[in-house]
C-alpha positions in Angstrom: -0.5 40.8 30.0 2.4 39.1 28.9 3.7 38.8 25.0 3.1 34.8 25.1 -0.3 35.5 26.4 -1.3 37.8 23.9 0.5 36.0 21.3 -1.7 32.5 22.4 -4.6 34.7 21.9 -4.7 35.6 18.7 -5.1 33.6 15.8 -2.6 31.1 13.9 -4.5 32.2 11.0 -2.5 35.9 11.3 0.6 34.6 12.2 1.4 32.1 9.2 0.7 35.7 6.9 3.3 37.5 8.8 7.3 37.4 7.5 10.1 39.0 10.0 12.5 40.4 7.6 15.6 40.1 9.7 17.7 42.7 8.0 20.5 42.5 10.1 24.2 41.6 9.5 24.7 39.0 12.6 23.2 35.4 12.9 23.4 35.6 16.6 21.4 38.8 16.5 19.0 36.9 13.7 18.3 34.3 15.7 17.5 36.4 19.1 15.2 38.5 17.4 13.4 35.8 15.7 13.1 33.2 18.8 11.9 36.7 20.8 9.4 37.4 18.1 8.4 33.6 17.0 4.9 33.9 18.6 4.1 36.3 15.9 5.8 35.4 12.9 5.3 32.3 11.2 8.1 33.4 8.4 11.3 34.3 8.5 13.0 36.5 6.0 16.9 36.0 4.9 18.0 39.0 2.9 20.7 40.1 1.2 22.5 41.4 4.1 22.1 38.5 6.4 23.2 35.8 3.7 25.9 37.9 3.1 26.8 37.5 6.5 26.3 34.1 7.6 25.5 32.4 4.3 23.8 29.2 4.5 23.3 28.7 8.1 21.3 31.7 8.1 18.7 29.4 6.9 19.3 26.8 8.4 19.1 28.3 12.2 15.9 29.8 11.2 14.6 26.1 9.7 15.4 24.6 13.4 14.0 27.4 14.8 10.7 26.6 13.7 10.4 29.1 10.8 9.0 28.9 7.5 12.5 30.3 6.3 12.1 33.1 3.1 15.4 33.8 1.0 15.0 37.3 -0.5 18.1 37.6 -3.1 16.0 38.7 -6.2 17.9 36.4 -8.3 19.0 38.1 -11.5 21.4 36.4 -13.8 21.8 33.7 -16.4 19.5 30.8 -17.0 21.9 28.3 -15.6 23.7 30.0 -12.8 20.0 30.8 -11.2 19.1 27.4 -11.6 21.5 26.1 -9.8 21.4 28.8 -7.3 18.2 28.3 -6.3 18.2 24.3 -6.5 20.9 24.5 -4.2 18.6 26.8 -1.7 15.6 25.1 -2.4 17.7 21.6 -0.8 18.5 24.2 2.4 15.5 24.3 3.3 13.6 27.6 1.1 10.5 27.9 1.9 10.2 30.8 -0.5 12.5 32.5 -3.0 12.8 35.9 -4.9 13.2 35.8 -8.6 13.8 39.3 -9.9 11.1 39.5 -12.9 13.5 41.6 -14.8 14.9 38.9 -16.1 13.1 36.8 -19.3 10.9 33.9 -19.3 13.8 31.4 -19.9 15.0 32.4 -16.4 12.4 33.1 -14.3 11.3 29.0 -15.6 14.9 28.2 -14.5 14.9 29.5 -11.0 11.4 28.4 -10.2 12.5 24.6 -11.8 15.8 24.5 -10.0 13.6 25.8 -6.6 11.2 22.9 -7.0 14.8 20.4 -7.9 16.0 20.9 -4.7 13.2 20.8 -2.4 12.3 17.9 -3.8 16.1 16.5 -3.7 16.0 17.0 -0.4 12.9 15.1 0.8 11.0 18.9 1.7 7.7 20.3 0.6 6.8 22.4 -2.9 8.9 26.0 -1.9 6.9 29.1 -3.6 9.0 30.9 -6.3 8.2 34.6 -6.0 8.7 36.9 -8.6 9.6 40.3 -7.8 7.7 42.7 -9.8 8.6 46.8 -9.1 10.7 47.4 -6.0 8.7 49.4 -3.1 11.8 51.7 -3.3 10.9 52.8 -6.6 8.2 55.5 -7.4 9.6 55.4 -11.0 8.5 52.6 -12.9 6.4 52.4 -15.9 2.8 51.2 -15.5 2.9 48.8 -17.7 5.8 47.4 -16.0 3.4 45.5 -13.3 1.3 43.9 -15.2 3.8 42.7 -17.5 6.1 41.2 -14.8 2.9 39.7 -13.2 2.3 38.0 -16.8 5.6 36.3 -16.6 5.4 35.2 -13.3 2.0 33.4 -14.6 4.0 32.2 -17.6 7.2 30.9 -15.9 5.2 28.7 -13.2 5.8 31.0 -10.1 3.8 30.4 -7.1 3.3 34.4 -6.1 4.7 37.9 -7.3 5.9 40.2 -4.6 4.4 43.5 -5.3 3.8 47.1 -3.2 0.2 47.1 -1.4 -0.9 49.2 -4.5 -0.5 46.6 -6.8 -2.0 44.0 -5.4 -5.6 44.7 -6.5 -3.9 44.5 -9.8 -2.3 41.1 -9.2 -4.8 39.3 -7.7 -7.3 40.4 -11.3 -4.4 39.1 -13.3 -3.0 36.5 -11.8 -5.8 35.4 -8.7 -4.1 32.0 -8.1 -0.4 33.7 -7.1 0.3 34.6 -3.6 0.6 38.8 -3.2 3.7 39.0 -1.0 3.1 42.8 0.3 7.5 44.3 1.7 7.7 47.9 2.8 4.6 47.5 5.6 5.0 50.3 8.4 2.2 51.1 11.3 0.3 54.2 10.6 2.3 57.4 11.6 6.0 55.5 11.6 8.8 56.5 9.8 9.0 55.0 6.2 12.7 54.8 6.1 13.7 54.2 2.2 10.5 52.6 0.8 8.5 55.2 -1.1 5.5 52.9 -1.8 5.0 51.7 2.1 1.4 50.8 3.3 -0.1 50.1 6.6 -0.4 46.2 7.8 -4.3 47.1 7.5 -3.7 48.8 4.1 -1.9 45.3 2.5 -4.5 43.2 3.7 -7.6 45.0 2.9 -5.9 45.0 -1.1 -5.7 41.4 -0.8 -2.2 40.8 0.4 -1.5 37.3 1.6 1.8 37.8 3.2 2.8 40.6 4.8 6.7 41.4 5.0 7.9 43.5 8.4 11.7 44.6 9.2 12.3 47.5 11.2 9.2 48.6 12.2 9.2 45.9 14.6 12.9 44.4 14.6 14.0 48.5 15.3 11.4 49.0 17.8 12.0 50.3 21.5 9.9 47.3 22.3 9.9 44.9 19.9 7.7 42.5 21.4 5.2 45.3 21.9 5.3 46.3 18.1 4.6 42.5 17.4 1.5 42.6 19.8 0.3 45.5 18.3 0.7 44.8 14.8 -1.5 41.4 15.8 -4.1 43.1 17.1 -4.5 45.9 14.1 -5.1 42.8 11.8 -7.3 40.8 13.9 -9.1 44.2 14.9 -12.8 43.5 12.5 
């Protein structure tokens, strides 16, 4: 059976809660991988390493392209300068954004206002400031750290918290209107690479995880487009 075949037969449902993190350094690349793995992914993530690379036309390929477009650059400095950095993505064409809650109140409420600024600027629908709460690198933190970043995202108006697949449970008690954006997700029995708090695509949703966040355990794949399938059928598996 073909990938668009399998793809058609799953459900839409699935693929709006899955996020391509297209950790790459090349748009051409980017864009191949993404138009090859569209049927799957609803979402498209721009990290650090791509923006670095093609800046804003990373986002903008991906918005043509038919993606709900994610920007993952854990904004992190004054009040001002992450306002206008993230009214200026949110007019690109963010769909979502990473606010690093290490940062106070005062800037969390910029980013999250500047977001909603340029979206709205630019004629596009409400974006979804995330906060990001404890890195799934890190096996380090505090526990009170969490729920304390969790509390600000609440505070600060953001629309979700972006959280390992152990701390979602948490999340969603605190905070059950945000969105639990799940990173780190690798098929039982991969490799984990550099995340030391990964968790299974069936893990992240069984806590309550409503976007799940994949890079290289498809994107790095002998066959990507039969990772994709199989990571559809694990979650639509009863």
């Amino acid at each position: 059976m073909s990938g668009e075949v399998m793809a058609s037969s799953g459900t839409e449902q699935v693929r709006t809660r899955l996020a391509l993190a297209l950790d790459v350094d090349d748009l051409v690349e980017a864009l191949r991988l993404a138009r090859l793995l569209h049927p799957w992914f609803g979402v498209a993530k721009v990290g650090l390493e791509l923006y670095s690379a093609a800046g804003p036309d990373a986002i903008g390929g991906l918005v043509d392209a038919g993606f709900d477009v994610f920007v993952d650059l854990k904004l992190l400095d004054i009040p001002t300068t992450v306002r206008r950095a993230s009214r200026v993505l949110g007019s690109l064409g963010a769909r979502y954004l990473t606010l690093h809650a290490r940062g106070d109140a005062t800037m969390l409420r910029a980013g999250v206002e500047g977001l909603h600024e340029g979206a709205a600027a630019a004629g596009l629908a409400a974006p979804y400031p995330l906060a990001v709460t404890v890195l799934t690198s890190d096996d380090t933190a505090p526990e009170h750290i969490v729920p304390h970043r969790i509390a600000l995202a609440v505070e600060t108006g953001c629309a979700g918290v972006v959280c390992a697949a152990a701390d979602v449970r948490q999340a969603k008690v605190l905070a059950p209107r945000l969105l639990a954006v799940v990173p780190g997700i690798r098929p039982a029995g991969s490799a984990t690479h550099d995340q030391a708090r990964a968790a299974t695509p069936r893990q992240a949703l069984d806590a309550g995880a409503d976007l799940l966040v994949v890079g290289r355990a498809v994107t790095a794949a002998p066959d990507p487009v039969a990772a994709a399938v199989a990571l559809a059928e694990e979650l639509t598996r009863p």
